[in-house]
C-alpha positions as CSV (number, residue, x, y, z in Angstrom):
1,X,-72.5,222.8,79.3
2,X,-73.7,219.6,77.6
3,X,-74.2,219.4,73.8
4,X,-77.9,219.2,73.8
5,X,-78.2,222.8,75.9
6,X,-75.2,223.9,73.5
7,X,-77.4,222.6,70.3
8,X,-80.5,224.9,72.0
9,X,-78.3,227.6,72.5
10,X,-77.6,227.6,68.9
11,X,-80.8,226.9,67.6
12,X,-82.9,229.7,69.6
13,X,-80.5,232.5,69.6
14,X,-78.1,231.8,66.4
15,X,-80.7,230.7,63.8
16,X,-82.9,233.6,65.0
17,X,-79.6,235.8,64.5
18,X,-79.3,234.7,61.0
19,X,-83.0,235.1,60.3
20,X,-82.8,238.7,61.1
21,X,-79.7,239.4,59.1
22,X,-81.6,238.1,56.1
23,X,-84.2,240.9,56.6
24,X,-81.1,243.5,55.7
25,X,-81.5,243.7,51.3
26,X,-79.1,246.3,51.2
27,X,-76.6,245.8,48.4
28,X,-78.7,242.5,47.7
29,X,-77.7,241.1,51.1
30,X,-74.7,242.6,51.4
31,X,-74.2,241.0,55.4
32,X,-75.7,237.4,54.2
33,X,-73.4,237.5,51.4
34,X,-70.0,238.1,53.6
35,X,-70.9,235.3,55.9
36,X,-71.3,232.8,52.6
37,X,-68.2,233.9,51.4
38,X,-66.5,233.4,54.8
39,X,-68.1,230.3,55.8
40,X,-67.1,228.7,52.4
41,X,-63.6,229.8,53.1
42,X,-64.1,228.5,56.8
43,X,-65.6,225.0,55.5
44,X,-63.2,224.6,52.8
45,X,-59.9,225.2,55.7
46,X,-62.0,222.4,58.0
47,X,-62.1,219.9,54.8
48,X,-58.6,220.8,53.6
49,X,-57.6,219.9,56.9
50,X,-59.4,216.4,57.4
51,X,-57.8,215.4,53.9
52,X,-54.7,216.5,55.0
53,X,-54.5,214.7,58.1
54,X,-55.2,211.4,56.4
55,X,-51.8,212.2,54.1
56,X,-54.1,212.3,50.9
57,X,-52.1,214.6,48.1
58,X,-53.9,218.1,47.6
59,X,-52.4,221.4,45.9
60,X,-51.5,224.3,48.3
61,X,-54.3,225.2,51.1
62,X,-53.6,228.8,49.8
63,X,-54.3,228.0,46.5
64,X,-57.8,225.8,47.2
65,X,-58.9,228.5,49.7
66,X,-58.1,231.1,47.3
67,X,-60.3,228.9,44.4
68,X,-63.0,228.3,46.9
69,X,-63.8,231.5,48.7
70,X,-63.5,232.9,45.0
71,X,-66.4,231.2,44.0
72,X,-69.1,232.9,46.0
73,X,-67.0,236.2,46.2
74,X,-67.5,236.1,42.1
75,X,-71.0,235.2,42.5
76,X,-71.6,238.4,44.7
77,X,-70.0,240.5,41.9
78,X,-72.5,239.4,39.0
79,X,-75.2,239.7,41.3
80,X,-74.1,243.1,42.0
81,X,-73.4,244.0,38.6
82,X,-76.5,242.1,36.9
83,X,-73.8,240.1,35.1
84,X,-74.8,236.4,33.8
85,X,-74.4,234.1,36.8
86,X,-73.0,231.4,34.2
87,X,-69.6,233.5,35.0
88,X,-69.2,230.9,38.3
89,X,-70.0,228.2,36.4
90,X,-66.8,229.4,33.4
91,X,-65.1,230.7,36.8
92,X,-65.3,226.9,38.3
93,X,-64.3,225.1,34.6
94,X,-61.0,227.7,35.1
95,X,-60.4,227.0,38.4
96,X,-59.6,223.0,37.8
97,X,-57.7,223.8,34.1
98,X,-55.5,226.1,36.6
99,X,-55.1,222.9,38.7
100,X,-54.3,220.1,35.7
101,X,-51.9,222.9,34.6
102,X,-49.9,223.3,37.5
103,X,-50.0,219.7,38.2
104,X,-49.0,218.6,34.4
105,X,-45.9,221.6,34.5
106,X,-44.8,221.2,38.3
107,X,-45.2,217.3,39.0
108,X,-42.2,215.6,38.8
109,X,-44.2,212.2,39.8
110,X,-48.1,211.4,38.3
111,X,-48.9,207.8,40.8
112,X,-50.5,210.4,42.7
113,X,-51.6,212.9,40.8
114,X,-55.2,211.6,40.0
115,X,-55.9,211.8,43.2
116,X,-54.5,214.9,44.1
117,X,-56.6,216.5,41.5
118,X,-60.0,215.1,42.4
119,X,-59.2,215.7,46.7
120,X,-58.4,219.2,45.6
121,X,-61.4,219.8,42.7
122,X,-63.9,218.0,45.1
123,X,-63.4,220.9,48.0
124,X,-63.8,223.4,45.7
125,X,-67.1,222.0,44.4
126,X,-68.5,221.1,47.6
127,X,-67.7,224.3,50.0
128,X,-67.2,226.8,46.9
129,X,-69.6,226.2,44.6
130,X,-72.3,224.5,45.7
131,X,-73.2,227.6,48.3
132,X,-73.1,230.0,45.5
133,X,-76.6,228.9,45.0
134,X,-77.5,230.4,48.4
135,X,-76.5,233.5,47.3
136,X,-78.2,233.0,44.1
137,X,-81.1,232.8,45.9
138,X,-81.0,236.3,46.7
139,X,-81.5,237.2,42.7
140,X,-85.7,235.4,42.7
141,X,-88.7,237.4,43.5
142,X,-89.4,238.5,46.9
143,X,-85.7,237.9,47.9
144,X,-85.6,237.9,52.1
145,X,-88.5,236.5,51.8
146,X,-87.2,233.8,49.5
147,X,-83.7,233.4,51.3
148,X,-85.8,233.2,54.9
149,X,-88.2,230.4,53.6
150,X,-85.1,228.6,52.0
151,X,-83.0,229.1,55.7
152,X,-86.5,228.2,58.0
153,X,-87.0,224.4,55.8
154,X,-83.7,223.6,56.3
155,X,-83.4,224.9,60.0
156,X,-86.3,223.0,60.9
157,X,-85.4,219.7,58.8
158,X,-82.1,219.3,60.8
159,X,-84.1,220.3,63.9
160,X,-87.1,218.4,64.0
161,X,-85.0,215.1,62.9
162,X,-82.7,216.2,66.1
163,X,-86.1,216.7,68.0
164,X,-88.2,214.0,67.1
165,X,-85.1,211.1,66.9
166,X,-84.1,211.8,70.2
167,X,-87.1,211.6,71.3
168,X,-89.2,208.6,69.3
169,X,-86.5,206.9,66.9
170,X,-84.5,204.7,69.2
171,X,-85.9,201.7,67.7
172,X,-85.6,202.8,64.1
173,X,-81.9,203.8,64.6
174,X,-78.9,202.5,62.9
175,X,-80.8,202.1,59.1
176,X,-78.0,204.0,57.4
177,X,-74.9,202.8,58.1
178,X,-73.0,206.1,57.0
179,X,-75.4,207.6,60.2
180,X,-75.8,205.2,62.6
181,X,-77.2,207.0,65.4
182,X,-80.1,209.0,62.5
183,X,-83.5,207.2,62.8
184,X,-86.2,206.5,60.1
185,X,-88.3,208.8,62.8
186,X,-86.5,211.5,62.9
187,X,-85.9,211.9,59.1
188,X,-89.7,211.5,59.0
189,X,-89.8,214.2,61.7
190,X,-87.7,216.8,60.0
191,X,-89.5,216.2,56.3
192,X,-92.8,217.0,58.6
193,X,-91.6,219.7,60.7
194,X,-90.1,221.6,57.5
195,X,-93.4,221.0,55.5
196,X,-95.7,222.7,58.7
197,X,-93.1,225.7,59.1
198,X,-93.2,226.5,55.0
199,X,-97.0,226.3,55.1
200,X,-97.1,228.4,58.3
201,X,-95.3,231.0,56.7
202,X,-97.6,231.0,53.6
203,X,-100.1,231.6,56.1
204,X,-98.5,234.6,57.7
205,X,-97.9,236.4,54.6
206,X,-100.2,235.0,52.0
207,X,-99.5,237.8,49.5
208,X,-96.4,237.3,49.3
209,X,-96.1,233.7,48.7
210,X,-98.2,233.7,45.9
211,X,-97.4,230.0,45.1
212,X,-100.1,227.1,45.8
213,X,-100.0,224.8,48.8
214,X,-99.0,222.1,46.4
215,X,-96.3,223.7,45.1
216,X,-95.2,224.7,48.3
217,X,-95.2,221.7,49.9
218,X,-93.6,220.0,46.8
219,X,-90.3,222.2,47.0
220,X,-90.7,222.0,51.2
221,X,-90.2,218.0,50.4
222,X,-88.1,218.0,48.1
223,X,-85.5,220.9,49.9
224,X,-86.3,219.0,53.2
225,X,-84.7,215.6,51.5
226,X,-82.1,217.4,49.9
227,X,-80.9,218.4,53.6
228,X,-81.3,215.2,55.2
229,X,-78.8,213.6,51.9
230,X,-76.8,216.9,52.9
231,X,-76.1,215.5,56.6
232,X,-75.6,212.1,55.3
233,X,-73.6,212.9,52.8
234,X,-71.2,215.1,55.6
235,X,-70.9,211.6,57.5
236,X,-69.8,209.7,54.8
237,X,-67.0,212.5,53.9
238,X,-66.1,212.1,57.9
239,X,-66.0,208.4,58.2
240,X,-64.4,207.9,55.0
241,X,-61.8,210.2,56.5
242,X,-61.7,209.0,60.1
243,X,-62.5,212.0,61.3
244,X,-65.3,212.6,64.3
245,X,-66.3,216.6,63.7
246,X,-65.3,218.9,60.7
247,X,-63.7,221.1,63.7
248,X,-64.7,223.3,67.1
249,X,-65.8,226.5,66.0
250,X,-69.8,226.0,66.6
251,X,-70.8,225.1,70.4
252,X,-72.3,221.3,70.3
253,X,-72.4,220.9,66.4
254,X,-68.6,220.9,65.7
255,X,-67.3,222.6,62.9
256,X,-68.7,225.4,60.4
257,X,-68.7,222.3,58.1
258,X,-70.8,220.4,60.2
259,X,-73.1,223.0,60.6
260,X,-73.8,224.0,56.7
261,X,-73.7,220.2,55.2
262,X,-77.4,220.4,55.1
263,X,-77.6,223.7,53.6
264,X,-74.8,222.9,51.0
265,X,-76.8,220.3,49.2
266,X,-80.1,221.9,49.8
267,X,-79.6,224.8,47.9
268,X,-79.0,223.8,44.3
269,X,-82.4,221.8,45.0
270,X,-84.0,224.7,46.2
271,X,-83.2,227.4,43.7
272,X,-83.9,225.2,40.6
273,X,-86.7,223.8,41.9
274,X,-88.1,227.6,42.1
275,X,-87.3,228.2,38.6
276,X,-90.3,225.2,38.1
277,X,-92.7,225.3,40.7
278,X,-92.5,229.4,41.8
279,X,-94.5,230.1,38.5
């Protein structure tokens, strides 16, 4: 099966899958809220392992999977509970005095400890705590339907850059060197495509997003954006590693990695960006 029927296969059956799952609020997302906490856990084993195979120094992959998956698992467990979701952010601050303790009472050589600390600190930021705020998502107004409209401008960002570069951005190829094979028309394309989709779904259920078009299309900009520097930012972890894909595990995108990088960075952007422009 070639990657761009793999790509489809995903996009019209998997993203569709995830939609629906959204849909079930029980326990406030109770499904949703498993799959962040395993795909952090997955993401943080596929980055763990890229490091690793470079011979960079990082603690125990027990130890940073343990610290990532906790992140979101805690997250849950204030949502749950009503508790203050600052607890991730003092969870987080523990997390890395638990690493600079067991590095200063363990090491018996420092030349790399620096290093060790800010390979090991970084995964934990990037694949544990930065998809907390997905599942923070889940605690605004109109939740699904929130968490949906969050899911459907990044979907259709990656998807209509994919769409619309293969198609129309040959020529514009090759502006950013950390994606080479991106185009200025597909990036254009994806903005576009996530813009249309969020004012579609005002459309469809007007009552429930209650926000103007201007807002609207401010946060579909700015999360669109966010994605695309999400993808990019992926490539440049990749290249500065030597490494093609983050793994196998998703059919003709690579690794679980590769497939969240967008949502990753889109998130924070997304959910503070609501606390402004949601009003």
């Amino acid at each position: 099966m070639s990657k761009v029927l793999k790509r489809l296969c995903v996009f019209f059956i998997g993203v569709p899958l995830i939609l629906f799952l959204v849909s079930f609020s029980y326990q406030s997302h109770l499904i949703i809220q498993c799959l962040i906490t395993l795909f952090s856990i997955f993401a943080g084993y596929e980055f763990y392992s890229m490091v690793s195979a470079k011979n960079k120094p990082l603690f125990s992959k027990l130890l940073i999977l343990i610290c990532t998956g906790l992140l979101p698992a805690v997250c849950y467990l204030a949502i749950l509970t009503k508790t203050n979701l600052e607890v991730v952010f003092w969870l987080y601050i523990f997390e890395l005095i638990v690493l600079l303790g067991i590095e200063s009472l363990k090491a018996k050589s420092f030349e790399l400890s620096f290093e060790k600390f800010a390979n090991s600190a970084f995964i934990i930021l990037y694949c544990g705590f930065f998809i907390t705020f997905i599942s923070r998502i889940t605690t605004l107004n109109e939740p699904s339907f929130m968490l949906a409209l969050y899911l459907i401008i990044v979907f259709m960002c990656d998807s209509g850059a994919w769409f619309f570069g293969v198609l129309f951005g040959k020529s514009t190829r090759g502006i950013i060197a950390a994606s080479p094979n991106k185009s200025l028309v597909g990036f254009i394309g994806g903005i576009l495509s996530s813009v249309a989709s969020a004012i579609v779904v005002k459309e469809i259920y007007p009552d429930i997003f209650y926000l103007s078009y201007q807002n609207l299309v401010i946060i579909s900009l700015i999360t669109s954006v966010s994605a695309i520097i999400g993808d990019l930012v992926e490539s440049v972890l990749k290249r500065s590693l030597d490494c093609k894909d983050s793994g196998t595990l998703i059919p003709g995108r690579g690794g679980v990695l590769d497939s969240i990088d967008s949502l990753l960075i889109a998130a924070p952007v997304f959910y503070i960006a609501v606390q402004f422009l949601f009003k």
